[in-house]
C-alpha positions in Angstrom: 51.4 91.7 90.0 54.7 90.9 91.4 58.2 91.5 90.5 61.6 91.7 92.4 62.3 95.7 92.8 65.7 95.2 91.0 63.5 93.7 88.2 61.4 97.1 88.7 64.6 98.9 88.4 65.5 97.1 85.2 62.4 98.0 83.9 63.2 101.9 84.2 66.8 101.3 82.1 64.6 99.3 79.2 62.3 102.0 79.2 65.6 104.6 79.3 66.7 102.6 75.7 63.1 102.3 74.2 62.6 106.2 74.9 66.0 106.8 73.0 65.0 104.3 70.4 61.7 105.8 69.9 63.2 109.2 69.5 65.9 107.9 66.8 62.8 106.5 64.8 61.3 110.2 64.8 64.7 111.3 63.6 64.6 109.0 61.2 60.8 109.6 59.9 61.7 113.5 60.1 65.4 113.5 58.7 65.2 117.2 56.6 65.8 115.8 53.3 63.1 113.7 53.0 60.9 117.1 52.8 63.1 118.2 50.5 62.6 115.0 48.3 59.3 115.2 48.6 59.0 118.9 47.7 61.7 118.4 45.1 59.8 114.9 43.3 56.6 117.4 43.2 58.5 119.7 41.5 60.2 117.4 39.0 56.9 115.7 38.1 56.0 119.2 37.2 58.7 119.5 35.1 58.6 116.5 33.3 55.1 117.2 32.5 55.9 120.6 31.2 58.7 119.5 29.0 56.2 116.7 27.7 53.7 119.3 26.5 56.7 121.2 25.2 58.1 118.2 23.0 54.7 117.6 21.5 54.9 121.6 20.3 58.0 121.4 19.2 57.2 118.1 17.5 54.3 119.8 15.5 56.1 122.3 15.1 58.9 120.1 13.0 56.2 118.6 11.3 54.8 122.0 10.3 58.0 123.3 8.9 58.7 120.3 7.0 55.5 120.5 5.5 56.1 123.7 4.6 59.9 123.3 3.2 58.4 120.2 1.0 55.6 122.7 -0.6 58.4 125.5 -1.1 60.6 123.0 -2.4 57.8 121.5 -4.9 56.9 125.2 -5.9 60.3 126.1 -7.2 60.6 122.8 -8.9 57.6 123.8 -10.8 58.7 127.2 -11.5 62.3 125.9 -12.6 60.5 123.4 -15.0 58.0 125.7 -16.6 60.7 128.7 -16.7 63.3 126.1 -18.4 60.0 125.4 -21.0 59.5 128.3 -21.6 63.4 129.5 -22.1 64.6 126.6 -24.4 61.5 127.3 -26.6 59.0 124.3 -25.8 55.9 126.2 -25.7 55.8 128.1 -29.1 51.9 128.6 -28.5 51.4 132.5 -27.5 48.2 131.9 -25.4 50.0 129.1 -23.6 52.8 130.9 -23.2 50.7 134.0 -21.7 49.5 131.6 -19.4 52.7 130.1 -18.2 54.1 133.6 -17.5 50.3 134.4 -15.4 51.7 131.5 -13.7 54.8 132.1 -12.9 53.8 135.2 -11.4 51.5 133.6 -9.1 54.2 130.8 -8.4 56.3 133.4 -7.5 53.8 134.4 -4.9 53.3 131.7 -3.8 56.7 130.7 -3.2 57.5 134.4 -1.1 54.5 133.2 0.7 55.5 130.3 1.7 59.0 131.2 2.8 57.6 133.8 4.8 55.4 130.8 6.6 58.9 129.2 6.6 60.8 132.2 8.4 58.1 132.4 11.3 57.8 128.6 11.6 61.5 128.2 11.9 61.7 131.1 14.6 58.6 129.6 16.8 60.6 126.2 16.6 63.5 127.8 18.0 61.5 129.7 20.9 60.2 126.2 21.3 63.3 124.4 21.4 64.9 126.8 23.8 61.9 126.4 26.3 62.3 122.6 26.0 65.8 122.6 26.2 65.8 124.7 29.3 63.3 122.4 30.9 65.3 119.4 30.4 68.5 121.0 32.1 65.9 121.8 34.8 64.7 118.5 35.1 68.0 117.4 35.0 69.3 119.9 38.2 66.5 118.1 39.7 67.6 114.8 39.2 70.8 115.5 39.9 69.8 117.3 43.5 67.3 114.2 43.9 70.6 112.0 43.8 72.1 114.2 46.7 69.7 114.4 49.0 69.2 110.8 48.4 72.8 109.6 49.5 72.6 111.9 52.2 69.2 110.9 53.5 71.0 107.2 52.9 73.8 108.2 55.0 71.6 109.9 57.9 69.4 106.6 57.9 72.5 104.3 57.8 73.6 106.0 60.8 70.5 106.0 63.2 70.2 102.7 61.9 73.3 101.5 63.7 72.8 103.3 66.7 69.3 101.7 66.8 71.0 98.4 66.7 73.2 99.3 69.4 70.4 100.1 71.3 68.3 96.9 70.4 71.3 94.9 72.0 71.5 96.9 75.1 67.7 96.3 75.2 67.6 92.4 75.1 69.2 92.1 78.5 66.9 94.0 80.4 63.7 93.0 78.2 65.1 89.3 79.0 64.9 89.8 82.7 60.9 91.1 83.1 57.9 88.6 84.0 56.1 87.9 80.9 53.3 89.4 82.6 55.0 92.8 83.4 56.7 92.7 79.8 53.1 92.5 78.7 52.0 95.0 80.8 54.9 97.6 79.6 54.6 96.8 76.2 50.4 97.6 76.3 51.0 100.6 78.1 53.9 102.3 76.0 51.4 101.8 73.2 48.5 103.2 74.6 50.7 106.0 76.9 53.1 107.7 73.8 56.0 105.5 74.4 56.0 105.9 78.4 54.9 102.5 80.1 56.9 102.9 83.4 58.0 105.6 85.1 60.3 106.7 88.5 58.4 107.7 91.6 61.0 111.0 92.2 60.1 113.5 94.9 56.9 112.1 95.2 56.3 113.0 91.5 55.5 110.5 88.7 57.9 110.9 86.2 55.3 109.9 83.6 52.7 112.3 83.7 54.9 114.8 86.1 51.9 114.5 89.0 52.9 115.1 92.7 51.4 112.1 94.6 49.1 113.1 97.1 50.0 112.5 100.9 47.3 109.5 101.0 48.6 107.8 98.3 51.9 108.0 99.4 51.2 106.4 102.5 49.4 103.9 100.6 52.6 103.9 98.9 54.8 103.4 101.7 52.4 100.3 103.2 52.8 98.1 100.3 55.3 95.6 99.6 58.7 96.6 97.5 57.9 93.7 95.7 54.6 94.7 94.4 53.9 96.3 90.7 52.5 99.8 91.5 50.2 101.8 88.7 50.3 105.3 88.8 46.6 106.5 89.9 46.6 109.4 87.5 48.5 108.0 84.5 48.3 104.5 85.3 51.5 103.8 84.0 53.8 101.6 85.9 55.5 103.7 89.0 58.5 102.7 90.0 60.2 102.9 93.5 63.6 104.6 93.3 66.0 105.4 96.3 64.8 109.0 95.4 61.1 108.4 95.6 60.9 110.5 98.9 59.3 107.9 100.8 
């Protein structure tokens, strides 16, 4: 393969801005809050499921207690009616009226009973409350912290985002200038080589995989033509002559 040594030159500055590029994209995949976000949306999830459980007991628990303040309430009607009978003189039979008082007794029971259910219901519904009303103010610190990192993560991105631009139009010139096969070539090998296709014989080191070229390569080296694609023998990346090669 063939290719002016300027062009070869070129290719080093493109693969300058796609190094630079490549490391802004790993900023961007690694920027700090997006661990947080993740860590933080686990969290949440958590959250939302505990207060879900929570709102079911304090839901049965509501139900419970107004069960249990409709059967208080229908036991003192009862006793209010009978008493009121029994005061204004409607039941004049003694055996009846023997029985209505056996009655009332056990009414009265049953309403003490009852409102002691009431008592302890109302106190587990306000344990219960509390615990759902402090997971929602959880939930919603979360939120609210979700929100934060998410402008900032917005702002970070917005920013590498522009200087990837900056770099893309920097890039076009020099991506313009290379062979369609040595563009080829480049792009194969920066896939295949972790973003490194080409790289500066300096010292008589390949900048690419940092290997000191043997004296028999070298002279190798030195014998072909400037205008000749070289491939490091190690790497096999493209090696570029530089003034500082050490030729």
């Amino acid at each position: 393969m063939k290719a002016d040594p300027s062009v070869q030159l070129e290719l080093l500055e493109l693969q300058d801005l796609d190094t630079l590029a490549d490391q802004l994209r790993h900023q961007r995949r690694t920027v700090p809050q997006l661990a947080e976000i993740a860590e933080l949306t686990r969290h949440r999830t958590a959250l939302d499921d505990q207060a879900r459980d929570q709102r079911i007991v304090v839901d049965d628990l509501t139900a419970e207690q107004a069960k249990v303040d409709a059967d208080v309430e229908q036991a003192k009607a009862r006793r209010d009616r009978d008493r009121t009978r029994m005061d204004t003189g409607q039941i004049s039979d003694p055996k009846a009226l023997e029985r209505m008082s056996q009655e009332l007794v056990s009414l009265d029971r049953r309403i003490a009973s009852l409102e002691d259910d009431e008592l302890e219901i109302m106190e587990a519904l306000e344990q219960a409350q509390a615990v759902l009303d402090s997971l929602a103010g959880q939930v919603a610190a979360a939120d609210e912290r979700l929100a934060a990192l998410a402008a900032e993560r917005d702002a970070t991105f917005a920013e590498i985002d522009g200087k990837l631009a900056d770099l893309e139009a920097q890039r076009a010139p020099f991506a313009g200038a290379l062979p369609d096969d040595l563009a080829a070539l480049y792009e194969k090998l920066r896939a295949s080589k972790g973003g490194i296709g080409a790289a500066a014989l300096h010292q008589r080191r390949c900048t690419g995989c940092q290997i000191t070229i043997d004296p028999a390569e070298l002279a190798s080296i030195r014998a072909t033509p400037v205008d000749t694609v070289l491939r490091c023998e190690e790497c096999s990346r493209i090696l570029v002559r530089t003034p500082e090669s050490g030729l």
